[in-house]
C-alpha positions in Angstrom: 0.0 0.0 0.0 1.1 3.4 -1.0 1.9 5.8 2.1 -1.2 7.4 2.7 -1.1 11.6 4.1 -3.4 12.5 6.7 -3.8 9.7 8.4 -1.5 9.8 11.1 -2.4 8.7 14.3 -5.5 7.8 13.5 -7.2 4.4 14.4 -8.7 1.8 11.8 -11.8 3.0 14.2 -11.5 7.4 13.6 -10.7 6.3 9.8 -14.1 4.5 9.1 -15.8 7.3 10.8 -14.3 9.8 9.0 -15.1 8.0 5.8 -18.6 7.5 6.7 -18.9 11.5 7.5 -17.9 11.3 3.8 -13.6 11.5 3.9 -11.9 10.3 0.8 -8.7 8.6 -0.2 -7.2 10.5 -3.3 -4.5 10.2 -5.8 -3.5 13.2 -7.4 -1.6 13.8 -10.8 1.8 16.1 -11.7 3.4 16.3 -14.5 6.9 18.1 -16.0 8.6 18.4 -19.0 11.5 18.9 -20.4 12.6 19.4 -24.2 11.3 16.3 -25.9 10.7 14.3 -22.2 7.3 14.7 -20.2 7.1 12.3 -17.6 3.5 12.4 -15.2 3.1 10.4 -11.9 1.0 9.9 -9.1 0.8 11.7 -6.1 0.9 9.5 -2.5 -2.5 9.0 -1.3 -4.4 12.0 1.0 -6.7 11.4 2.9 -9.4 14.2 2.6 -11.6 14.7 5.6 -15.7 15.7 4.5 -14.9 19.3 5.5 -12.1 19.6 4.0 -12.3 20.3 0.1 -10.5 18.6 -2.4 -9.5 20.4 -4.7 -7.9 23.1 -2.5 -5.9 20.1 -1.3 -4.5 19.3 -4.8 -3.2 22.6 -5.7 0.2 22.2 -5.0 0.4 19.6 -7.8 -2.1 21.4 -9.8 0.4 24.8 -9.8 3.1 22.3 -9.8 2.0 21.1 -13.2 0.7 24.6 -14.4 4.3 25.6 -14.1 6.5 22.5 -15.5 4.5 20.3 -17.3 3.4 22.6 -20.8 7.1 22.6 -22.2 7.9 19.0 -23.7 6.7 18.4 -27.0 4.2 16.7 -28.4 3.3 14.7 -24.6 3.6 18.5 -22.4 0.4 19.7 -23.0 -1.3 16.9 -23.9 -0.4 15.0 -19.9 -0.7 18.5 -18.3 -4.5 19.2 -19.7 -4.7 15.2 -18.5 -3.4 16.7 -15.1 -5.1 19.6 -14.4 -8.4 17.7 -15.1 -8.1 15.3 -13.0 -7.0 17.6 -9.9 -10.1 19.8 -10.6 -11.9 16.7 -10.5 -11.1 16.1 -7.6 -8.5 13.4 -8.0 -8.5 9.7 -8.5 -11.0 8.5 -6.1 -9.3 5.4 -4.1 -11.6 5.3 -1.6 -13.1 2.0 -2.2 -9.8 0.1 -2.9 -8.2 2.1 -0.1 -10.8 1.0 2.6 -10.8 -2.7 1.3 -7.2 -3.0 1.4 -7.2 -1.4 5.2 -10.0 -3.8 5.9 -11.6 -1.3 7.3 -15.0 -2.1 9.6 -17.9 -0.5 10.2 -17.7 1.6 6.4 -20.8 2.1 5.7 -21.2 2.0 1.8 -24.5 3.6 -0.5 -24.4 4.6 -4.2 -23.5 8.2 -3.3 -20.4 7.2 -0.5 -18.9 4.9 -3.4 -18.8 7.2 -6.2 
């Protein structure tokens, strides 16, 4: 499992609650070029709390990527736009294979939790 931000001292316990309150486990995406080279990875995984919004939380990759990631060419622009629109987004949303690999109890799971 990936090292997962935010987290920290937390209990299995205080990390299903916060899930159930409506937390999320996120991925974000960066990317930075160089001449002919673009390369675009994966952030760790943050843990967002419900009150906490996620997109704020992505901007350092977002401005990150607004900064290095336009000037390799053809892949720049093409992975930045990739980039930026999944941190707007959000993030990837690893919130269901997060809690299953955790084995997480008590998760209480509906249509609008899982999406």
């Amino acid at each position: 499992m990936a090292n997962i931000k935010g987290i920290d001292g937390m209990t299995p316990d205080q990390v299903a609650f916060e899930v159930n309150r409506g937390g999320k486990f996120v991925r974000y995406r960066y990317c930075f070029s160089a001449m002919v080279v673009t390369v675009m990875q994966g952030t760790d995984i943050y843990f967002v709390r419900a009150e906490e919004n996620r997109i704020v939380k992505g901007l350092p990759w977002t401005l990150l990527t607004l900064l290095v990631g336009w000037w390799g060419i053809p892949w720049g622009p093409i992975r930045t736009v990739h980039s930026l629109w999944i941190n707007f987004s959000g993030g990837d949303d690893l919130t269901a294979d997060v809690v299953s690999a955790m084995n997480l109890q008590n998760v209480k799971w509906d249509t609008a939790s899982a999406s």
